[in-house]
C-alpha positions as CSV (number, residue, x, y, z in Angstrom):
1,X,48.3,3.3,-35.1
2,X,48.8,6.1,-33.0
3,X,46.6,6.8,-30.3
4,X,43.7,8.8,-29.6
5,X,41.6,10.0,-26.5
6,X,38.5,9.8,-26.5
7,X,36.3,12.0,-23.5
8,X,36.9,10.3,-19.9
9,X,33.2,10.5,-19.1
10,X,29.9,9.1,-20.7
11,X,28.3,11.6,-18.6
12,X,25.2,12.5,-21.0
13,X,22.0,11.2,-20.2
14,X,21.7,10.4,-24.2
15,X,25.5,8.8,-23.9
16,X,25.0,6.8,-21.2
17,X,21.5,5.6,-22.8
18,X,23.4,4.7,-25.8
19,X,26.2,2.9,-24.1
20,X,23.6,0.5,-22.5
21,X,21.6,-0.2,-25.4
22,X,24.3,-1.7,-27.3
23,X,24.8,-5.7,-27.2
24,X,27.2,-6.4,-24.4
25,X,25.9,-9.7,-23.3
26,X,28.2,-12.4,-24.9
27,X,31.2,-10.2,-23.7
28,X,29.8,-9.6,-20.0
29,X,28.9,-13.2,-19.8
30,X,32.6,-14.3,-20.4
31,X,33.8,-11.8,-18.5
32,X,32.1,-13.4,-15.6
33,X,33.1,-16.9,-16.4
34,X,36.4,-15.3,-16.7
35,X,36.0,-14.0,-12.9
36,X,34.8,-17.3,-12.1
37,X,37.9,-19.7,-13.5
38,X,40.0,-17.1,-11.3
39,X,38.7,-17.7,-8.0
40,X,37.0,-14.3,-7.5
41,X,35.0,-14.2,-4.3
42,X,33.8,-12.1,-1.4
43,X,34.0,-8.6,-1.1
44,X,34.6,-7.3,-4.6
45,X,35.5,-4.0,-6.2
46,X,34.3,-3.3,-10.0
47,X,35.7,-0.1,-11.2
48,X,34.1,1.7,-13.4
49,X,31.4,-0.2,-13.7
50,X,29.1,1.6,-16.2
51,X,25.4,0.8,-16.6
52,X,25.8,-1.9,-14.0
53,X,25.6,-5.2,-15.9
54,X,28.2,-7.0,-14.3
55,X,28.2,-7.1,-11.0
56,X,24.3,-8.1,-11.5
57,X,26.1,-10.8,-13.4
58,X,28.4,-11.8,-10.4
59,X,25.4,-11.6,-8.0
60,X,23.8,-14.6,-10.3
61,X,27.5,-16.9,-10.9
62,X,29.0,-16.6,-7.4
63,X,27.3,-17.1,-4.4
64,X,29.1,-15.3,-1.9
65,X,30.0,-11.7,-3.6
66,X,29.4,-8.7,-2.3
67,X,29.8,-5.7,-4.9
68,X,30.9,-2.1,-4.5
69,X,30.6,-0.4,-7.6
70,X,31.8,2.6,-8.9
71,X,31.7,5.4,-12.0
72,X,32.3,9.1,-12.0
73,X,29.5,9.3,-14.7
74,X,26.2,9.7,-12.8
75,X,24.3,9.0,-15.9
76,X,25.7,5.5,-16.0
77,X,24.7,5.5,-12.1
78,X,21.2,5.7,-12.5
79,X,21.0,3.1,-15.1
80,X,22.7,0.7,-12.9
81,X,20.6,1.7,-10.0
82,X,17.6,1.3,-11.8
83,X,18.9,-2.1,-12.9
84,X,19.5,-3.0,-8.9
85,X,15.9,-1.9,-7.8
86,X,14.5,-4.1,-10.3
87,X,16.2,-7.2,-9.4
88,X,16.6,-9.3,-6.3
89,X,20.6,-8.3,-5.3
90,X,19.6,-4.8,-3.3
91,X,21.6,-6.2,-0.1
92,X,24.7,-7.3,-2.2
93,X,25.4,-4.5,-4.8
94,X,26.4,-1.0,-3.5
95,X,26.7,1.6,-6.7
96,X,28.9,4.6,-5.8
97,X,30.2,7.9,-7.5
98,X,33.7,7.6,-7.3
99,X,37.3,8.2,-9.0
100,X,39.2,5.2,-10.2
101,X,42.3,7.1,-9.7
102,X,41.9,8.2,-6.3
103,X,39.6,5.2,-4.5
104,X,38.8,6.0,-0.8
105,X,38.7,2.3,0.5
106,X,41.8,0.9,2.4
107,X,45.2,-0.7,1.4
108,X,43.9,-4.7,1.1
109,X,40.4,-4.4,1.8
110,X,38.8,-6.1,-1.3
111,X,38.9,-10.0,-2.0
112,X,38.7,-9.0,-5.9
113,X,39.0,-6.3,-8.2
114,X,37.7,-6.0,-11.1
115,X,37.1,-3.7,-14.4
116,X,35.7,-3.5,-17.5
117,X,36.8,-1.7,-20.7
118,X,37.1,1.5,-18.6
119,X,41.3,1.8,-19.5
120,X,40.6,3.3,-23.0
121,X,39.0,6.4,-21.8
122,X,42.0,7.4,-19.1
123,X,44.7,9.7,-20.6
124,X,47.1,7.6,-18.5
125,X,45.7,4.3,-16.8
126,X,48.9,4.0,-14.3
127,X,47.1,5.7,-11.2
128,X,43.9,3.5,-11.7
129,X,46.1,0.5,-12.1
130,X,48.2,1.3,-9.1
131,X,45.0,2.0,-7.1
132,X,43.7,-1.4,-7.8
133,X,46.8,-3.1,-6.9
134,X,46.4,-1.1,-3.6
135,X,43.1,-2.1,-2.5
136,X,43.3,-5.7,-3.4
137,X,44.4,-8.1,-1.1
138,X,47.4,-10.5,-1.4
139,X,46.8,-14.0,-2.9
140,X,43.4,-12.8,-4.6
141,X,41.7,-12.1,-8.0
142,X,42.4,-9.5,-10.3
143,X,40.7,-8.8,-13.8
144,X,41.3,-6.0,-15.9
145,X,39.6,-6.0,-19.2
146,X,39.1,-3.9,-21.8
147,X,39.9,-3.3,-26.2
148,X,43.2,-3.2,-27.7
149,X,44.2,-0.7,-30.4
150,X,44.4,-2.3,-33.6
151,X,47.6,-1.9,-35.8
152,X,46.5,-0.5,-38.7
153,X,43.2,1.6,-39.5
154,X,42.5,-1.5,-42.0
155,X,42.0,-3.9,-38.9
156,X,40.2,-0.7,-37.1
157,X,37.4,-0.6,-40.0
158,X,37.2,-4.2,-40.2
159,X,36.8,-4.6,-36.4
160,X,34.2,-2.1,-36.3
161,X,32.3,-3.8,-39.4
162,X,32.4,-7.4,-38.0
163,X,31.3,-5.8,-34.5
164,X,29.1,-3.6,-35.0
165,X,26.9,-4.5,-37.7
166,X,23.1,-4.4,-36.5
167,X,24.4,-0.9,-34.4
168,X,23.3,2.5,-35.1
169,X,25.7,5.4,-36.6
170,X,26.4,6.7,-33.2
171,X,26.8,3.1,-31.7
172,X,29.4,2.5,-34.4
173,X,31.2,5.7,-33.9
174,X,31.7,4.9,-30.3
175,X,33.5,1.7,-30.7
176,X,35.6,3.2,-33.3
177,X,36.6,5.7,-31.3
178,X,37.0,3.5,-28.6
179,X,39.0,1.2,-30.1
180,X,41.7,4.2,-31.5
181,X,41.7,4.9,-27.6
182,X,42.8,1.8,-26.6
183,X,46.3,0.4,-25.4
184,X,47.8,-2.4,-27.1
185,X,49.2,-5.4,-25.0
186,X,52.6,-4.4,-25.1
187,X,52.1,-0.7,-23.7
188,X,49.6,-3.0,-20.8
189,X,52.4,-5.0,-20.3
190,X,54.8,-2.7,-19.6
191,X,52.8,-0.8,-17.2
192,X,52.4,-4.2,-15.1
193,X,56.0,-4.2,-14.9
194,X,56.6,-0.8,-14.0
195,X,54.0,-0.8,-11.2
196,X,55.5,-4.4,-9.9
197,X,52.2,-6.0,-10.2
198,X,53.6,-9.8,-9.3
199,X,52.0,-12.8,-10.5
200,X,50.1,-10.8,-12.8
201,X,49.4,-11.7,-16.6
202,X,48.5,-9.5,-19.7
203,X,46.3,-12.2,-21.8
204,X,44.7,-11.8,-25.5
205,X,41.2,-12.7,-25.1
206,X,39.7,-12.2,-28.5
207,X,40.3,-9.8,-31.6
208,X,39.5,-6.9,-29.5
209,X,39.8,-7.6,-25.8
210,X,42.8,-8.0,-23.8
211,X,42.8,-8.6,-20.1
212,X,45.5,-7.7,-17.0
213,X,44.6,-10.8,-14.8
214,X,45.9,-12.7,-11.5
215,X,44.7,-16.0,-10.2
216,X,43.5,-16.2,-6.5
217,X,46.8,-17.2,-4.5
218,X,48.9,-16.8,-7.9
């Protein structure tokens, strides 16, 4: 299947409102445990971080993280902010406007670095990928999640119906669109290589997910 763009931005108040309403629980939840098994710890990066579920997430599973945050939708911001002041991890979780593609932190200044499903809506995810490889230290945790494009619009449709069955019209019409957007593993795998991301892994997850990982000290 060949692929599509979708927009780069959620930047709608009525997108971003939509986006967070859908049921991303199970899948933030193993994210996390994913972090977790990889040795993720201290001062963390999550880029593009959306509504701000997961580093709330972190906050709760590992004790000593410390998470800057950041989206180039605003929308998404003020969910996540909204999300922070109601909870007790004010001091730990920093959200931030920023782009993914051009970070202003310094070469090896973050213990982990981590994002989710934010590949899919970049026209070409090499700059993001080589700026997370930039900030993160050596001998630490990466995780890079996000959907694969299916083969065929047959596995598209029956993605979309397995996953998205108690949704609404436009919640369904976002994960398709999402998923035509996606990379597959191969095209993920050969941008590892080309960027010389050592000691890095591109790993199926599930029937959607795929994930660009390192282990801490791998």
């Amino acid at each position: 299947m060949r692929r599509e763009l979708e927009p780069q931005v959620m930047d709608s108040p009525e997108q971003a409102a939509a986006y967070d309403a859908m049921d991303h629980q199970q899948v933030n939840e193993a994210f996390v445990q994913r972090l977790e098994q990889l040795g993720a710890h201290g001062r963390m990066l999550d880029l593009g971080t959306g509504p701000g579920d997961i580093p709330l997430r972190v906050c709760e599973r590992i004790a000593d993280a410390r998470v800057f945050a950041v989206d180039l939708s605003e929308s998404m911001l003020e969910i996540a902010r909204r999300k922070l002041l109601a909870g007790p991890f004010g001091g730990r979780v920093t959200f931030q406007r920023m782009d993914v593609k051009d970070l202003s932190f310094e070469a090896d200044s973050f213990d982990t670095v981590f994002s989710n499903t934010i590949l899919h809506h970049l026209p070409e995810p090499k700059p993001m990928l080589a700026e997370a490889w930039r900030v993160l230290k050596p001998g630490v945790a990466l995780l890079v999640r996000d959907l694969y494009r299916p083969e065929n619009e047959s596995q598209l449709e029956q993605l979309v119906a397995a996953c998205t069955s108690e949704a609404t019209a436009e919640q369904r019409a976002m994960f398709r669109a999402s998923l035509k957007a996606a990379f597959t593993p191969q095209e993920l795998l050969d941008l590892v290589d080309a960027l010389g991301m050592t000691g890095v892994q591109v790993v199926i997850d599930t029937d959607r997910h795929v994930s660009i990982q390192k282990y801490a000290d791998a």
